[in-house]
C-alpha positions as a Python dict, from the first residue, in 0.01 Angstrom:
ca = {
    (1, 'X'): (0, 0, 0),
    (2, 'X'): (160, 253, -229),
    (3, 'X'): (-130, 275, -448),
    (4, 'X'): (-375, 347, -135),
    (5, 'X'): (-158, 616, -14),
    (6, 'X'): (-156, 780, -347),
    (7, 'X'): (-549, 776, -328),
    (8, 'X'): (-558, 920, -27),
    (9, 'X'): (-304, 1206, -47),
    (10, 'X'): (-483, 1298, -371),
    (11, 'X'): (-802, 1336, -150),
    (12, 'X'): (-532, 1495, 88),
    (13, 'X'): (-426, 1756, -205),
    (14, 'X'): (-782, 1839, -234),
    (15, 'X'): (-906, 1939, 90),
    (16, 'X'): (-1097, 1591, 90),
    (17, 'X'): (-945, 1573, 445),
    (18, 'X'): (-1186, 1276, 572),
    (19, 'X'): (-1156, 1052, 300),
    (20, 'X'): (-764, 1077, 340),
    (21, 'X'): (-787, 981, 678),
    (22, 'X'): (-1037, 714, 599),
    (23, 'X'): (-715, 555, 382),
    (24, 'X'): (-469, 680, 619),
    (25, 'X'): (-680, 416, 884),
    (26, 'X'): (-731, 195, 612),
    (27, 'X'): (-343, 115, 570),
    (28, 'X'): (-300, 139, 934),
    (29, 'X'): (-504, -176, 958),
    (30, 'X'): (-375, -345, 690),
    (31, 'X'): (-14, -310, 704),
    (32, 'X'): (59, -177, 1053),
    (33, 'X'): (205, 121, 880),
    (34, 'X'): (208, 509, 1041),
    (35, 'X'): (202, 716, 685),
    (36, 'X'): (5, 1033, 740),
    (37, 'X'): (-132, 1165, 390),
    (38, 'X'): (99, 1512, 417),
    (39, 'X'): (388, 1287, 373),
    (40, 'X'): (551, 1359, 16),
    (41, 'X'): (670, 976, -147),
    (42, 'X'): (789, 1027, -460),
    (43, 'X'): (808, 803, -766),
    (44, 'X'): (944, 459, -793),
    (45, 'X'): (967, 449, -452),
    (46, 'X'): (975, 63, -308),
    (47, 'X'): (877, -84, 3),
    (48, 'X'): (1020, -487, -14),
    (49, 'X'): (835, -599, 272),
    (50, 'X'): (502, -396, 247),
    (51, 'X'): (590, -125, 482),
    (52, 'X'): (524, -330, 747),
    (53, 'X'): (538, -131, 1110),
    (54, 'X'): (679, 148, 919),
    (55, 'X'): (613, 525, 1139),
    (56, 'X'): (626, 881, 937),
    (57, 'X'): (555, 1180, 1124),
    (58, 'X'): (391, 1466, 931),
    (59, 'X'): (575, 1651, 676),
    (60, 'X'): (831, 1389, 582),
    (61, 'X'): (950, 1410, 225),
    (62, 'X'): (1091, 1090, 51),
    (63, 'X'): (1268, 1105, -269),
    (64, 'X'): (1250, 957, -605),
    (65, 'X'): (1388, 555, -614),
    (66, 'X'): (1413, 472, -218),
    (67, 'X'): (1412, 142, -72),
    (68, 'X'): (1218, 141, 243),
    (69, 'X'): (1226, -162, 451),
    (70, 'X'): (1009, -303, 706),
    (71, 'X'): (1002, -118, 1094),
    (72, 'X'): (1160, 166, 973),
    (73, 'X'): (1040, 525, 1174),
    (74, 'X'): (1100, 876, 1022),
    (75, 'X'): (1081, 1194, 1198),
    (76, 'X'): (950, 1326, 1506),
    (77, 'X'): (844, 1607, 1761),
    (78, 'X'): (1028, 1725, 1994),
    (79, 'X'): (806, 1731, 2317),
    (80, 'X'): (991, 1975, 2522),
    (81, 'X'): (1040, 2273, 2317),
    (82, 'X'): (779, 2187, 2056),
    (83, 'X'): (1044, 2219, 1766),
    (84, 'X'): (914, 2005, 1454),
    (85, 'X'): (1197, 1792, 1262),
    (86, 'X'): (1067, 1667, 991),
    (87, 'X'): (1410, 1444, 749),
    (88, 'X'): (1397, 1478, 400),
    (89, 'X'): (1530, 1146, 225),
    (90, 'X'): (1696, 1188, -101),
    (91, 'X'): (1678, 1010, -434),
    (92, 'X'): (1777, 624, -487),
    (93, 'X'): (1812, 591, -81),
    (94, 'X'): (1817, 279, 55),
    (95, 'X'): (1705, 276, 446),
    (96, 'X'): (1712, -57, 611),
    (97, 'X'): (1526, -237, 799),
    (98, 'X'): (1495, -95, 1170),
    (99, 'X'): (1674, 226, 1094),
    (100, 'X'): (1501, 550, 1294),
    (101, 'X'): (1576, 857, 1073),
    (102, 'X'): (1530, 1152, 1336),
    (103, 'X'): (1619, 1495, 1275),
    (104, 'X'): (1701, 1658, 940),
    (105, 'X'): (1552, 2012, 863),
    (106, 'X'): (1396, 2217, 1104),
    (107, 'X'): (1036, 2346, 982),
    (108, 'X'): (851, 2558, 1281),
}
């Protein structure tokens, strides 16, 4: 999965926007997995179980070593006053299965 989303924010990166979506889909199908290509996943980062029904909103940034486990949802819009809260994960984080990361910096 990791190597698909690197293809497609690469396409991302380059103003390829429809061939990122066309992975974005692609692991949508395959995994069940939410991970817009404007998400930032650094290196070494592992997902045990595949990402499996993993959600990231837009603009999440995930650092270097995490451990991302299966159902897990990051970020999210507030509806009402249309605030944007997108979390930035550090390095060597481990975020288990189930967890709902909401909040973190506030990015207008």
């Amino acid at each position: 999965m990791l190597k698909m989303y690197r293809i497609g924010h690469w396409f991302y990166c380059h103003n390829l926007k429809a061939v990122s979506r066309f992975f974005e889909k692609l692991i949508h199908v395959l995994w069940a997995a939410q991970i817009p290509m404007s998400c930032e996943i650094g290196n070494n980062v592992i997902f045990p179980h595949s990402g499996l029904g993993c959600v990231f909103y837009p603009g999440v940034k995930i650092g270097d070593g995490s451990q991302i486990y299966q159902n897990v949802t990051l970020g999210r819009k507030d509806a009402v006053c249309g605030m944007r809260f997108y979390p930035e994960i550090g390095k060597n984080c481990v975020i288990g299965a189930g967890a709902c990361v909401l909040g973190g910096g506030n990015n207008p």
